[in-house]
C-alpha positions as CSV (number, residue, x, y, z in Angstrom):
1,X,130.7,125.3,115.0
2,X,130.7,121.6,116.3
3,X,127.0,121.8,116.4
4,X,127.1,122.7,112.4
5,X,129.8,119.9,111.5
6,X,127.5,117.3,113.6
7,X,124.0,118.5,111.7
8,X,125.9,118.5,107.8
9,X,127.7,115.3,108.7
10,X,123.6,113.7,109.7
11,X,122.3,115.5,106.7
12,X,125.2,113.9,104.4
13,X,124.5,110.1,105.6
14,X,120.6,110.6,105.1
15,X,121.0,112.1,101.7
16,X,122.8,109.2,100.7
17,X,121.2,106.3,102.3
18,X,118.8,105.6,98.6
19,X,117.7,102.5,100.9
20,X,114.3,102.4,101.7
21,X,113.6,101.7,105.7
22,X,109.9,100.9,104.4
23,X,109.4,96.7,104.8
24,X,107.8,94.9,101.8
25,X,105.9,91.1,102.1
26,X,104.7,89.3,99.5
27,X,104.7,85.7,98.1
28,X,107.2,84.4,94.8
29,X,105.0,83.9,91.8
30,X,108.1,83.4,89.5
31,X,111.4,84.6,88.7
32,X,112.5,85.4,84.8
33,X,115.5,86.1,82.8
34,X,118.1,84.8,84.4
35,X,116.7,85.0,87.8
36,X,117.3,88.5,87.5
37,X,113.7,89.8,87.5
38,X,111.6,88.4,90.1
39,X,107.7,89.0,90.3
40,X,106.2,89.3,93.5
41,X,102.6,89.4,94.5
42,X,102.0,91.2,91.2
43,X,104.8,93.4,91.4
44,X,108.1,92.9,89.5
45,X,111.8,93.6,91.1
46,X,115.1,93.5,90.1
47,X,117.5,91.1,92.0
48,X,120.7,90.0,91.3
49,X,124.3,89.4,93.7
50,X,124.3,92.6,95.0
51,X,120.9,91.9,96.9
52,X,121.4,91.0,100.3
53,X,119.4,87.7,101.3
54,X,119.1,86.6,104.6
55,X,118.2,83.0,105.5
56,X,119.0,79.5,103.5
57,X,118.3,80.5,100.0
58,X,119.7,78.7,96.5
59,X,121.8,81.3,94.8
60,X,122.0,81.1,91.0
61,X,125.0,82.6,88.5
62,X,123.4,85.7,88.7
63,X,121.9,86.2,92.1
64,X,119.3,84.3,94.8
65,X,116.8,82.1,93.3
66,X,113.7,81.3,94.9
67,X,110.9,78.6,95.0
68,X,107.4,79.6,93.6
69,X,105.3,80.1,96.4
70,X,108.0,81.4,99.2
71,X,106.8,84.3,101.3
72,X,109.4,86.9,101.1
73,X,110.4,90.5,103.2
74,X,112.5,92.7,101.5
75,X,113.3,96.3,101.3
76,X,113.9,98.5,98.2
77,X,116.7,100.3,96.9
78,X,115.2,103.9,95.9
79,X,117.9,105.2,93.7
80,X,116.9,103.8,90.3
81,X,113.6,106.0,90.4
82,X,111.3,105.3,87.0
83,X,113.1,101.6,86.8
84,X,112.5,98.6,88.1
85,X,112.8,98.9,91.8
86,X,116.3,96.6,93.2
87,X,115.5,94.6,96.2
88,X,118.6,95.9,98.2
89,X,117.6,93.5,101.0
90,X,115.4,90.3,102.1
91,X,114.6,87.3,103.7
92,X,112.5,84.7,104.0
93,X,109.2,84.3,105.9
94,X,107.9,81.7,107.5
């Protein structure tokens, strides 16, 4: 019975965890409307003062702002599947 509680308790956390553990690089090309939408090495990501930044960064009305050029980590927030993904976390590289 324990063994059952412990295994749907585990099950529950992962099911619910939408964060991705999978670690994302890539270098600031420029950041649009509002600083809300910030392209990345082609790619374009949602950000805003829910993301989590790490590091000495400038933070705008509506989230982090970052220089062109800055070399970013971040991971993904999974949940908003078909939309444009939400950096749940990141930091910057040297």
């Amino acid at each position: 019975m324990k063994l059952k509680i412990i295994l749907n308790t585990i099950f529950l956390l992962i099911s619910f965890s939408a964060v991705s553990a999978e670690i994302y690089e890539g270098v600031v090309e420029r950041q649009i409307q509002g600083n809300k939408i910030i392209l990345i090495s082609g790619g374009q990501y949602f950000i805003d003062h829910t993301s989590i930044i790490r590091g000495m960064v400038k933070r705008g009305e509506t989230g982090p702002v970052f220089d062109v050029g800055t070399k970013l980590g971040f991971k993904l927030d999974e949940s908003n599947a078909g939309k444009i993904k939400h950096i749940s976390e990141g930091w910057v590289l040297k």
